[in-house]
BAZABA-724955 format. One record per residue (C-alpha): residue number from 0; residue in three letters; x, y, z. Coordinates in Angstrom, 1 decimal, decimal comma. Example, Ala and Ser with C-alpha at 12.3 -4.5 7.8 and 13.67 -1.06 7.14 Angstrom:
2
+-----+-----+--------+--------+--------+
:   n : res :     px :     py :     pz :
+-----+-----+--------+--------+--------+
:   0 : ala :   12,3 :   -4,5 :    7,8 :
:   1 : ser :   13,7 :   -1,1 :    7,1 :
+-----+-----+--------+--------+--------+
//
This chain:
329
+-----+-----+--------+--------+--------+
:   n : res :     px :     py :     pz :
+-----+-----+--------+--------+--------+
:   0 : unk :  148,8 :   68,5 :   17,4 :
:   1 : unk :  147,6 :   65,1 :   16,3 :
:   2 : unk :  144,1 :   64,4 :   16,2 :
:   3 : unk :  141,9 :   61,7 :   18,2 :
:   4 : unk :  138,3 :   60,7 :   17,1 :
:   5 : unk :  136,2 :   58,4 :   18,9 :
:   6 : unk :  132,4 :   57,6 :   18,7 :
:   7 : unk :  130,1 :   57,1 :   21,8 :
:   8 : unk :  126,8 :   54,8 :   21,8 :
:   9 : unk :  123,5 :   56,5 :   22,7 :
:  10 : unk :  122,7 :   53,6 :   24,4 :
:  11 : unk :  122,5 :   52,7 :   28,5 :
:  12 : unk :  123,8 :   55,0 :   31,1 :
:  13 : unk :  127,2 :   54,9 :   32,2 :
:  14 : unk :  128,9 :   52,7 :   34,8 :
:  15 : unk :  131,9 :   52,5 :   36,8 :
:  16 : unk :  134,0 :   50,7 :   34,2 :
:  17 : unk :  132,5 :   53,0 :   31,7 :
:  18 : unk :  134,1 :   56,0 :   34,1 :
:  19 : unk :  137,2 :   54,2 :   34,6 :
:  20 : unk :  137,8 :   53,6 :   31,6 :
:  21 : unk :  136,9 :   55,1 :   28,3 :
:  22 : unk :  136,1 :   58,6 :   30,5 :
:  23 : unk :  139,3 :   58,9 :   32,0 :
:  24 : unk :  140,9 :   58,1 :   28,7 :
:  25 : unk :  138,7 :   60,9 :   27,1 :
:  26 : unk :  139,5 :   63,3 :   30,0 :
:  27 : unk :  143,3 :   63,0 :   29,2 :
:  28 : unk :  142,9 :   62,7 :   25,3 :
:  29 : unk :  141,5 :   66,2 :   25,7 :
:  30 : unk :  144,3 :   68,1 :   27,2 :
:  31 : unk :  147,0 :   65,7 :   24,8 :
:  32 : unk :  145,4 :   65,9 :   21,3 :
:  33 : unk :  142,5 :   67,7 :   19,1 :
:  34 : unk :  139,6 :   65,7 :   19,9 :
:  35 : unk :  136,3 :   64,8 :   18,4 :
:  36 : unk :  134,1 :   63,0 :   20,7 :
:  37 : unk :  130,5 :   62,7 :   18,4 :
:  38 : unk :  127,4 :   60,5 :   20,2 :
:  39 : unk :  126,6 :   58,1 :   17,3 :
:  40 : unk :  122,8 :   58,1 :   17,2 :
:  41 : unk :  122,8 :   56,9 :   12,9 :
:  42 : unk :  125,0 :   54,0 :   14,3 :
:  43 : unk :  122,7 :   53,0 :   17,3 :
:  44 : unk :  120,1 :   52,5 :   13,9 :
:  45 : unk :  121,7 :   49,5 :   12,8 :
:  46 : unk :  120,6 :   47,3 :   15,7 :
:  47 : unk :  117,7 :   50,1 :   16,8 :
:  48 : unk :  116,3 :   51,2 :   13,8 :
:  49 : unk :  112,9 :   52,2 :   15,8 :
:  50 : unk :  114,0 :   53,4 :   18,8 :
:  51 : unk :  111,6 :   54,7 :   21,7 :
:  52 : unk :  113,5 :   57,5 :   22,6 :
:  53 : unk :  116,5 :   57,7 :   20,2 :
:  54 : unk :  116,6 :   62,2 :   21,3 :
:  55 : unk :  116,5 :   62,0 :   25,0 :
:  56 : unk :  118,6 :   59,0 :   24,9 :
:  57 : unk :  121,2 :   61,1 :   23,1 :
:  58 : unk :  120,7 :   63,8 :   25,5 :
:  59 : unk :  121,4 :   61,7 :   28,6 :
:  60 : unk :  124,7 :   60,5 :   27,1 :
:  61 : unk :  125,7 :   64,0 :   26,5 :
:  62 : unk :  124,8 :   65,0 :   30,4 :
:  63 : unk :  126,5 :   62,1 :   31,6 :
:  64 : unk :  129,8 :   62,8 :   30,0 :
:  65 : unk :  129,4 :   66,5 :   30,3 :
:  66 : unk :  129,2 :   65,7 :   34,1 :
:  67 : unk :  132,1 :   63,7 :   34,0 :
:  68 : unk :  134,2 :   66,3 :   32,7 :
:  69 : unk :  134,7 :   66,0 :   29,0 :
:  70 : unk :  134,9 :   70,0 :   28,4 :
:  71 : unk :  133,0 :   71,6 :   24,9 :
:  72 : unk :  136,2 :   74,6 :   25,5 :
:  73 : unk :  139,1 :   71,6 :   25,2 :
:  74 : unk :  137,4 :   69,1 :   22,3 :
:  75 : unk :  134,7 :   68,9 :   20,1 :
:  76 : unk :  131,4 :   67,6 :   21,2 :
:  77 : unk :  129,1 :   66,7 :   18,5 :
:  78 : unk :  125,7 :   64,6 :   17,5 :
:  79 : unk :  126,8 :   62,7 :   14,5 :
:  80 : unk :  123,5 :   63,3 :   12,7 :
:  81 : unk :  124,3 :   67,2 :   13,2 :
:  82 : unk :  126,9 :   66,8 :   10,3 :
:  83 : unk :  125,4 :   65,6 :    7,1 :
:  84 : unk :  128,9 :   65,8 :    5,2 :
:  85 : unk :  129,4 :   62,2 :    7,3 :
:  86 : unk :  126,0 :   60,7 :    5,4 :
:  87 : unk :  127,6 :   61,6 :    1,9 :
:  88 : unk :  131,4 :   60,9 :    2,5 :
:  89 : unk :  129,6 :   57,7 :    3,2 :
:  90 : unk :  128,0 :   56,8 :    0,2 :
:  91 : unk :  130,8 :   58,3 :   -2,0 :
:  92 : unk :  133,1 :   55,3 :    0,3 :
:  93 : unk :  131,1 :   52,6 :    0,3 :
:  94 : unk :  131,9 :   52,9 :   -3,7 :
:  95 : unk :  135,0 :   51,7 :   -2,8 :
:  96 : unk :  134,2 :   49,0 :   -0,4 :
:  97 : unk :  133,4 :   45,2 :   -1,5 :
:  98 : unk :  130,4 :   42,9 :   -0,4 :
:  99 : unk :  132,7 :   40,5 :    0,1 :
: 100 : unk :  134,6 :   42,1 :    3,1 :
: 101 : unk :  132,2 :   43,7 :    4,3 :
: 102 : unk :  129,9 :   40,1 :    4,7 :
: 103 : unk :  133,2 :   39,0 :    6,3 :
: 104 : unk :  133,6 :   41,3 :    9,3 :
: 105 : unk :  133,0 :   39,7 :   12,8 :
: 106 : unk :  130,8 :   42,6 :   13,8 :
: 107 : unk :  128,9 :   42,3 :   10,7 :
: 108 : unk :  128,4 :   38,1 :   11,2 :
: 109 : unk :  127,9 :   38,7 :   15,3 :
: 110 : unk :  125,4 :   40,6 :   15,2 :
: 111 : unk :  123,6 :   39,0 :   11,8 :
: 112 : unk :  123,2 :   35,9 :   14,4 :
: 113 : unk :  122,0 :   38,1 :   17,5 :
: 114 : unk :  119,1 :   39,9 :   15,3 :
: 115 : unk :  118,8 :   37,7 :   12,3 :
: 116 : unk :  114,9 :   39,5 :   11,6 :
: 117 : unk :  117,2 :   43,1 :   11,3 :
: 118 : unk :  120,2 :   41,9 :    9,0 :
: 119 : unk :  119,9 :   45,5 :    7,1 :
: 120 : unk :  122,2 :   47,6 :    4,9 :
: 121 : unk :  123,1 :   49,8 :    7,4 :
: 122 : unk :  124,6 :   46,8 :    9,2 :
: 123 : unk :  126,5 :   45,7 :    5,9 :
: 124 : unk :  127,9 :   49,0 :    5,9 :
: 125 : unk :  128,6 :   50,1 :    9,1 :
: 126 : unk :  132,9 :   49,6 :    8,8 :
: 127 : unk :  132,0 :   51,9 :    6,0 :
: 128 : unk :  130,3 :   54,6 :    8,4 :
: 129 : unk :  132,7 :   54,5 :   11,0 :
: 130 : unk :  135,9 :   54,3 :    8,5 :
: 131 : unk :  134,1 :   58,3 :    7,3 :
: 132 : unk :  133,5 :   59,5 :   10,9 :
: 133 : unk :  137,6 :   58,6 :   11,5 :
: 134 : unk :  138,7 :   59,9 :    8,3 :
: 135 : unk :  136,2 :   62,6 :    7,9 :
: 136 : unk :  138,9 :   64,7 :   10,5 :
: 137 : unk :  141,9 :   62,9 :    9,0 :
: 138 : unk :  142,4 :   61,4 :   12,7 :
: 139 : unk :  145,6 :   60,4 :   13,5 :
: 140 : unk :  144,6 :   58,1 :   16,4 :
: 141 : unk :  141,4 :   56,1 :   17,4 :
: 142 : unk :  140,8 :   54,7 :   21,0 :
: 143 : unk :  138,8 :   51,4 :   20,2 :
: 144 : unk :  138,2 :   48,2 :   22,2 :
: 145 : unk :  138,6 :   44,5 :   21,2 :
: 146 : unk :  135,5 :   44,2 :   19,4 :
: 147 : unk :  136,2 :   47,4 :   17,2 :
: 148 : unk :  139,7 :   46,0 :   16,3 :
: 149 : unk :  138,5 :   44,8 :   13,1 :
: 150 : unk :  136,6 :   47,8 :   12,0 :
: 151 : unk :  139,6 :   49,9 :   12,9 :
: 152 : unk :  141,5 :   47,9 :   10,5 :
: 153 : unk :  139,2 :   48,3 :    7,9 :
: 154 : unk :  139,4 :   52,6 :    8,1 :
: 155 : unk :  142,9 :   51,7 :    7,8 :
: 156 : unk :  142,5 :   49,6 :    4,1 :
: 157 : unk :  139,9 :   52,0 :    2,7 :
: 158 : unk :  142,0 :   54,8 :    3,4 :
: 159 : unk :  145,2 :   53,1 :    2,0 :
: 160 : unk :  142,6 :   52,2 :   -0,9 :
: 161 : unk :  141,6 :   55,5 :   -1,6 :
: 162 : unk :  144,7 :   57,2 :   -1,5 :
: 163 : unk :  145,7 :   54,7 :   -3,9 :
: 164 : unk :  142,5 :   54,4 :   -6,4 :
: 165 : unk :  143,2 :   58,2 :   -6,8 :
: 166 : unk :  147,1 :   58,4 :   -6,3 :
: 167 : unk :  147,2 :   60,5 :   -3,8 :
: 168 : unk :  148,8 :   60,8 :   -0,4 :
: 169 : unk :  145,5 :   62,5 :    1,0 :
: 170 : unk :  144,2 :   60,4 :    4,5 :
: 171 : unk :  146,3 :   59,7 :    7,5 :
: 172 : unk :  146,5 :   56,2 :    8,1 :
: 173 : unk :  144,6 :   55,6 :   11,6 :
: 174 : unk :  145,9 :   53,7 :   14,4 :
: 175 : unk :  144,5 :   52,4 :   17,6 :
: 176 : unk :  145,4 :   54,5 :   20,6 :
: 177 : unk :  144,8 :   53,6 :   24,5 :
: 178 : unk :  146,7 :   54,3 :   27,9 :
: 179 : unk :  148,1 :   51,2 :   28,2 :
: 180 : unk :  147,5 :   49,3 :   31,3 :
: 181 : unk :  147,6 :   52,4 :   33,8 :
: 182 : unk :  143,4 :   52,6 :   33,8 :
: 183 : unk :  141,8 :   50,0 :   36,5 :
: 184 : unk :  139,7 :   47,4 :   35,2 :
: 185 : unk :  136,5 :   47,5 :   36,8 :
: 186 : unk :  134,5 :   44,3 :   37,3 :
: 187 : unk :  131,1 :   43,6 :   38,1 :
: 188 : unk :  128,6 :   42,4 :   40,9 :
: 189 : unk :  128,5 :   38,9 :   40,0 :
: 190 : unk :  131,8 :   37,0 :   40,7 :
: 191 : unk :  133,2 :   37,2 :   37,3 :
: 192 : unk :  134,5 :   39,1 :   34,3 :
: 193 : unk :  134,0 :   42,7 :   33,8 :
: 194 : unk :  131,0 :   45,7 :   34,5 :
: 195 : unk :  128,8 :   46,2 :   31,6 :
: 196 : unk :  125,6 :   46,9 :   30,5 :
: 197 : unk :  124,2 :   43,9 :   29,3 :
: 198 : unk :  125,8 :   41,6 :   31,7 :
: 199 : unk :  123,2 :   42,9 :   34,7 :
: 200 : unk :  125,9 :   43,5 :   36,8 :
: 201 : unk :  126,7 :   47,3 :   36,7 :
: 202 : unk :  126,8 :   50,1 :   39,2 :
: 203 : unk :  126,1 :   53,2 :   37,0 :
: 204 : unk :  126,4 :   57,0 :   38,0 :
: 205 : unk :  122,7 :   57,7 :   38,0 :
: 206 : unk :  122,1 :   55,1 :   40,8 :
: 207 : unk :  120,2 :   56,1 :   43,4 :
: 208 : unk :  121,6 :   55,4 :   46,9 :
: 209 : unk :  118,5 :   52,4 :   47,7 :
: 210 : unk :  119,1 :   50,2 :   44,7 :
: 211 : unk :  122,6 :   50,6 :   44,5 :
: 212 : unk :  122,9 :   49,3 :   48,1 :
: 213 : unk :  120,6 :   46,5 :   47,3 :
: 214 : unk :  122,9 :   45,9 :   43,6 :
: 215 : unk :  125,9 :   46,0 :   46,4 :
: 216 : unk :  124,8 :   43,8 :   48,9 :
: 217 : unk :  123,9 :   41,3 :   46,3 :
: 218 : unk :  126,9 :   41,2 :   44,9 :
: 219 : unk :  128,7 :   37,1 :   44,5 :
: 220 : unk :  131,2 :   36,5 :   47,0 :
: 221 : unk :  132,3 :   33,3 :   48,8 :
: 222 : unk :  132,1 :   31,2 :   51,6 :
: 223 : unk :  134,5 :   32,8 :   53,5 :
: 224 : unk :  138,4 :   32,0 :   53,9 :
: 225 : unk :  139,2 :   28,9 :   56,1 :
: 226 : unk :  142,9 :   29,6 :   57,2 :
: 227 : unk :  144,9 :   32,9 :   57,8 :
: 228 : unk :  146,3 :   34,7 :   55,0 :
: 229 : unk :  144,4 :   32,3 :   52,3 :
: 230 : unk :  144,6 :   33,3 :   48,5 :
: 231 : unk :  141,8 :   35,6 :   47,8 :
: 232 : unk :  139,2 :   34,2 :   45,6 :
: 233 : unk :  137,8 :   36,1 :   42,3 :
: 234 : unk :  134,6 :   37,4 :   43,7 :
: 235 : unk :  136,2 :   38,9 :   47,0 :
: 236 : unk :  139,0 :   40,3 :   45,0 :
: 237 : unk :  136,6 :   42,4 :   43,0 :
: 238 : unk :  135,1 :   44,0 :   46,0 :
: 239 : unk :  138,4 :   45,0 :   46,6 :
: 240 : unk :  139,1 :   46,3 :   43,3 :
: 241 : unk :  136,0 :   48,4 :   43,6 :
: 242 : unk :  136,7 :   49,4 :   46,8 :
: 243 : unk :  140,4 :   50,2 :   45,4 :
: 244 : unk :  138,7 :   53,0 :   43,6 :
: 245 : unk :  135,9 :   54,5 :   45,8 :
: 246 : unk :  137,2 :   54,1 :   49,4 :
: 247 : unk :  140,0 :   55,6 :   51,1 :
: 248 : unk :  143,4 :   53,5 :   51,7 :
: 249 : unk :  143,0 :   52,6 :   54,9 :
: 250 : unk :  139,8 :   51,3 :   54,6 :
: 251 : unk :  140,8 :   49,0 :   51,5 :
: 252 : unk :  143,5 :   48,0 :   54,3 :
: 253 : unk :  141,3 :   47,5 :   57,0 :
: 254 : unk :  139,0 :   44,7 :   55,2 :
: 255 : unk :  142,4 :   43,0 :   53,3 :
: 256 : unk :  143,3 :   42,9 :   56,9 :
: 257 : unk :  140,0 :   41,2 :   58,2 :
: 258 : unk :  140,4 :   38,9 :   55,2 :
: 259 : unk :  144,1 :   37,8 :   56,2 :
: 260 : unk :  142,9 :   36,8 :   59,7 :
: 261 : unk :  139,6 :   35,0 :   58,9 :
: 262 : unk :  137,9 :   37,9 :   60,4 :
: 263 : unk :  135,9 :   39,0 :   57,6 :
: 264 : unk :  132,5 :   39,9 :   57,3 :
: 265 : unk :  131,0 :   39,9 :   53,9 :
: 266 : unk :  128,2 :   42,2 :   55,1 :
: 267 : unk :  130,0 :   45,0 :   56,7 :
: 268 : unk :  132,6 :   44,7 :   53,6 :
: 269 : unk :  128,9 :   45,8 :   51,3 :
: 270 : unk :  127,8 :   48,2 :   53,6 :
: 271 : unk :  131,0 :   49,8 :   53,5 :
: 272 : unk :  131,2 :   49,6 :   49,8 :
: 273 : unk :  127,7 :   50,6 :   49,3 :
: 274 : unk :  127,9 :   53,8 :   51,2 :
: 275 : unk :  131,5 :   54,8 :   49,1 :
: 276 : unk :  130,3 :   54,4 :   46,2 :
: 277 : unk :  127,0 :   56,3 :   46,9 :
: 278 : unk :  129,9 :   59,1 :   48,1 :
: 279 : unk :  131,9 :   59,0 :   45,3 :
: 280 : unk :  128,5 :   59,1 :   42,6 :
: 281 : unk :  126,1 :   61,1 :   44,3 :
: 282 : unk :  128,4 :   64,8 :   43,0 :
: 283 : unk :  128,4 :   63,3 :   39,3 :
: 284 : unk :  124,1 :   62,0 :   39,7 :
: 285 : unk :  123,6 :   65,4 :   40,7 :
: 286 : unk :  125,6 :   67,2 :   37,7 :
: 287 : unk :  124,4 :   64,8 :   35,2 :
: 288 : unk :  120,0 :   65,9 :   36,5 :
: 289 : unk :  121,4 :   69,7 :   36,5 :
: 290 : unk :  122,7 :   69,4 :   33,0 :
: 291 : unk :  120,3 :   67,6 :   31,6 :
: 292 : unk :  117,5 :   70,4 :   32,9 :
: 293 : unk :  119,9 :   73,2 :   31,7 :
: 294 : unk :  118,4 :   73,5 :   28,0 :
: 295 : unk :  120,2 :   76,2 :   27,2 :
: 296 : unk :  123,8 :   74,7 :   28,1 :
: 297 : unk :  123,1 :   71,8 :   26,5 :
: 298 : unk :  122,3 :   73,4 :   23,1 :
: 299 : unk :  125,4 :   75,8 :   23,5 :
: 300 : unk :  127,3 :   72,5 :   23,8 :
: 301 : unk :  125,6 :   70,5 :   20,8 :
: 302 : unk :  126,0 :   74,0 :   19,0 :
: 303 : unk :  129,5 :   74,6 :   19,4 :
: 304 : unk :  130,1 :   71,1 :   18,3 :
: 305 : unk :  128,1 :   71,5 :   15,5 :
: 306 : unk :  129,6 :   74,5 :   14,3 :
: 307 : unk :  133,0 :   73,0 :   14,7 :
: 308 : unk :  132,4 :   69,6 :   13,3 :
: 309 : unk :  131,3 :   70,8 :   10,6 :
: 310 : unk :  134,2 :   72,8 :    9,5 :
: 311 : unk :  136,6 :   69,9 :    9,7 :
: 312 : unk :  134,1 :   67,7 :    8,2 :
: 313 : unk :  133,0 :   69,8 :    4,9 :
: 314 : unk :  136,8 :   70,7 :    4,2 :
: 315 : unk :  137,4 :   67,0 :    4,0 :
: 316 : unk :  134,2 :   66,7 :    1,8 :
: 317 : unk :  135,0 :   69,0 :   -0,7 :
: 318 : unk :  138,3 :   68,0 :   -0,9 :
: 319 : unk :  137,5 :   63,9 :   -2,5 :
: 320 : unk :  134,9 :   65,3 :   -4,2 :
: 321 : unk :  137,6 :   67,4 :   -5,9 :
: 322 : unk :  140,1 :   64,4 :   -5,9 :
: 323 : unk :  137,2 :   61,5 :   -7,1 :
: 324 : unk :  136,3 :   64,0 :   -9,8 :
: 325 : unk :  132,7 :   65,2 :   -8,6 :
: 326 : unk :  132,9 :   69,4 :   -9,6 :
: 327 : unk :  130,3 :   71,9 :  -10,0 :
: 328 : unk :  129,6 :   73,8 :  -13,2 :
+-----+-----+--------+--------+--------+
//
């Protein structure tokens, strides 16, 4: 069975793109392939190195997917910081990688401009860090997004690298990995683009039902259409798309049918929304505060993980070590 590695961000609380998206990926990635899903709290330090809450912010991440229904039994679940093998498979790597490249990364430059008091090592290196949490389980396939493209590219040329410093055929050569087109892309609240977290224009899955309707009944639309069966603007479409998700068929229909015939109401469209979508998260809200107050499932979780990661991680380990030339006595 191949193997499928992918890193998640101890940072913000999930929304609906985040569930549509990389969630239901993960959900079907763990009944296809031998998964490692590890919450990257030393990568959250190179833009957070003094974080307020860098534990409980790892913790809520690990509720929120837990209640989502990524499953310790079918993949393995792990803190990245729980497997020190990634730390020193790191520094033996970055050996092999050149300033030069590495100053030459988008994600390196980016985010040099966005925090240009916190250009650190850590940031320098980071292709480096995630190239050892990929090939630290000799992953076959990585689900990455636009902005990772580059960084997923770079696994791929230290591996070849390594494997060819040392002549030998030892790493898997990575490649990117997604569904394809079948997920829904979920935009956000303000007329435009997609849901995220910096954008201010999320729904996320620990909403309560009062703000969420007041996020929902803010939400960009238009000023209405002026003839029947008018093209449907940008703004109005997205309500649709999130009501393509949340509501039942016939109410979709019912509002696409209001639209059509100049009859709609932008309010009652909201309220409706606001009210499915407080259906559809209100199960997941209350599994992500059950989990997150069950102690001793969590640390069974982060254990098992642990325990697991670990083996894959140290086999790989000792085996450049072995291969690079680093023995013991």
């Amino acid at each position: 069975m191949q193997t499928v590695v992918s890193g998640i961000r101890p940072t913000g609380n999930l929304h609906l793109g985040n569930y549509f998206g990389a969630v239901k990926n993960f959900l079907r990635m763990q009944n296809e392939y031998n998964c490692y899903f590890f919450i990257a709290d030393y990568h959250s330090l190179t833009t957070h190195p003094t974080p307020e809450n860098l534990h409980n912010n790892v913790k809520q991440v690990l509720a929120e997917y837990l209640a989502c229904g990524l499953d310790p039994e079918k993949s393995t679940i792990y803190i990245q910081s729980d497997v020190p093998a990634v730390a020193e498979m790191a520094l033996l790597m970055s050996m092999n990688a050149y300033l030069g490249e590495l100053e030459r990364t988008t994600s390196f430059k980016d985010k040099a401009r966005q925090q240009p008091d916190n250009v650190n090592a850590g940031l320098l290196n980071y292709p480096v860090l995630m190239a050892c949490d990929i090939l630290i389980h000799r992953a076959d396939k990585v689900p990455v997004g636009k902005d990772q493209e580059q960084n997923l590219e770079m696994t791929r040329k230290f591996a070849n690298r390594f494997n060819h410093m040392y002549k030998q055929d030892y790493f898997k050569i990575p490649q990117s990995f997604n569904y394809g087109e079948a997920l829904v892309k979920i935009p956000g609240l303000d007329g435009s683009g997609k849901m995220g977290k910096s954008e201010g224009n999320g729904i996320f899955l620990v909403d309560e039902p009062k703000p969420l309707r007041k996020k929902v009944m803010s939400a960009v639309t238009d000023s209405g259409p002026t003839e029947p069966n008018s093209p449907v603007s940008e703004p109005v479409q997205n309500l649709f798309t999130l009501m393509e998700v949340v509501s039942t068929p016939d109410t979709l229909q019912f509002f696409k049918d209001k639209y059509a015939s100049c009859e709609i109401r932008y309010g009652d469209l909201k309220k409706q929304l606001a009210e499915d979508i407080i259906l559809f998260n209100t199960p997941i809200r209350e599994k992500i505060e059950d989990i997150k107050a069950n102690t001793v499932y969590l640390n069974k979780v982060v254990n098992m993980g642990r325990e697991k990661a670990q083996e894959s991680a140290e086999k790989t380990l000792r085996d450049i070590r072995e291969i690079i030339g680093i023995k013991h006595f």
